[in-house]
C-alpha positions as CSV (number, residue, x, y, z in Angstrom):
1,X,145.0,162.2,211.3
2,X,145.0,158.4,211.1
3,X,141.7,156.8,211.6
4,X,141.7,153.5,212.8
5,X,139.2,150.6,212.1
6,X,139.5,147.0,213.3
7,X,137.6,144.4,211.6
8,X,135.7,141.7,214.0
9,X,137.0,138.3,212.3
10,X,137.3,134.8,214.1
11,X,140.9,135.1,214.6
12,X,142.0,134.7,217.9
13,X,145.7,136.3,217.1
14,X,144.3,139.3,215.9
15,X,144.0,142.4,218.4
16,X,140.3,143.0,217.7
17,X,138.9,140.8,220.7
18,X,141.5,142.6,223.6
19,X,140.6,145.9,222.2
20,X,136.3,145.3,222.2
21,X,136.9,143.9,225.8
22,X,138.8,146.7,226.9
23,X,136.5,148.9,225.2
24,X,133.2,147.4,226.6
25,X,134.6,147.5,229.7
26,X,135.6,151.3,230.1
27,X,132.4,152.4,228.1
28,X,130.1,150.7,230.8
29,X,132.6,152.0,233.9
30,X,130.8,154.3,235.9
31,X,133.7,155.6,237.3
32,X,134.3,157.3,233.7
33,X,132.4,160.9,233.8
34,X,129.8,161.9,230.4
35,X,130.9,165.0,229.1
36,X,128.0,167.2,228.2
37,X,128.4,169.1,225.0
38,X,125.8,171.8,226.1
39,X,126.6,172.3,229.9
40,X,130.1,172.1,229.2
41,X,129.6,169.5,232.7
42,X,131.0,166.1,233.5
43,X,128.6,163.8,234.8
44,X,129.6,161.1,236.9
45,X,126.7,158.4,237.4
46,X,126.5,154.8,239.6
47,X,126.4,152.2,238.8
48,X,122.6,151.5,237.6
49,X,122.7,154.6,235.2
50,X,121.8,157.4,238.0
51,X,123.6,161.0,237.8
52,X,125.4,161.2,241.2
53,X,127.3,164.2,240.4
54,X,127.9,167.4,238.2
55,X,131.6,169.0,237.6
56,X,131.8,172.0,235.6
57,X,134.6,170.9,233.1
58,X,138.1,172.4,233.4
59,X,140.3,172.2,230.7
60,X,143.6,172.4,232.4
61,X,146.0,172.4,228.7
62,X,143.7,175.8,227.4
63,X,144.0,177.9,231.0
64,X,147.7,177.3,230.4
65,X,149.8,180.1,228.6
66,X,152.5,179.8,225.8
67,X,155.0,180.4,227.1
68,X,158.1,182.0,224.7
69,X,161.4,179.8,223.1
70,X,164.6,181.8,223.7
């Protein structure tokens, strides 16, 4: 798996600023549920921090089955 690391320098060229804003920006979006490890629960919150909402998680890509290759 590749692993990728981007070093904060002063160039403005580089694709480290674009990717921190965009970053920032999704990681403070309240719109964008927690997961909870324990609960197996998404947790959607507003926007000063408050829990709004609980969704049992449902991973749609497990439930599916293999299907067979003729």
């Amino acid at each position: 798996m590749p692993e990728y690391v981007f070093k904060h320098d002063q160039n403005l060229g580089s694709l480290y600023i674009p990717f921190y804003h965009y970053f920032m920006t999704r990681w403070n979006d309240p719109d964008v549920p927690e997961y909870e490890l324990e609960s197996d629960d998404l947790i959607y919150r507003d926007s000063a921090g408050n829990e709004k909402r609980r969704e049992k998680y449902n991973d749609q890509e497990s439930e599916i089955a293999p299907t067979k290759c003729s």
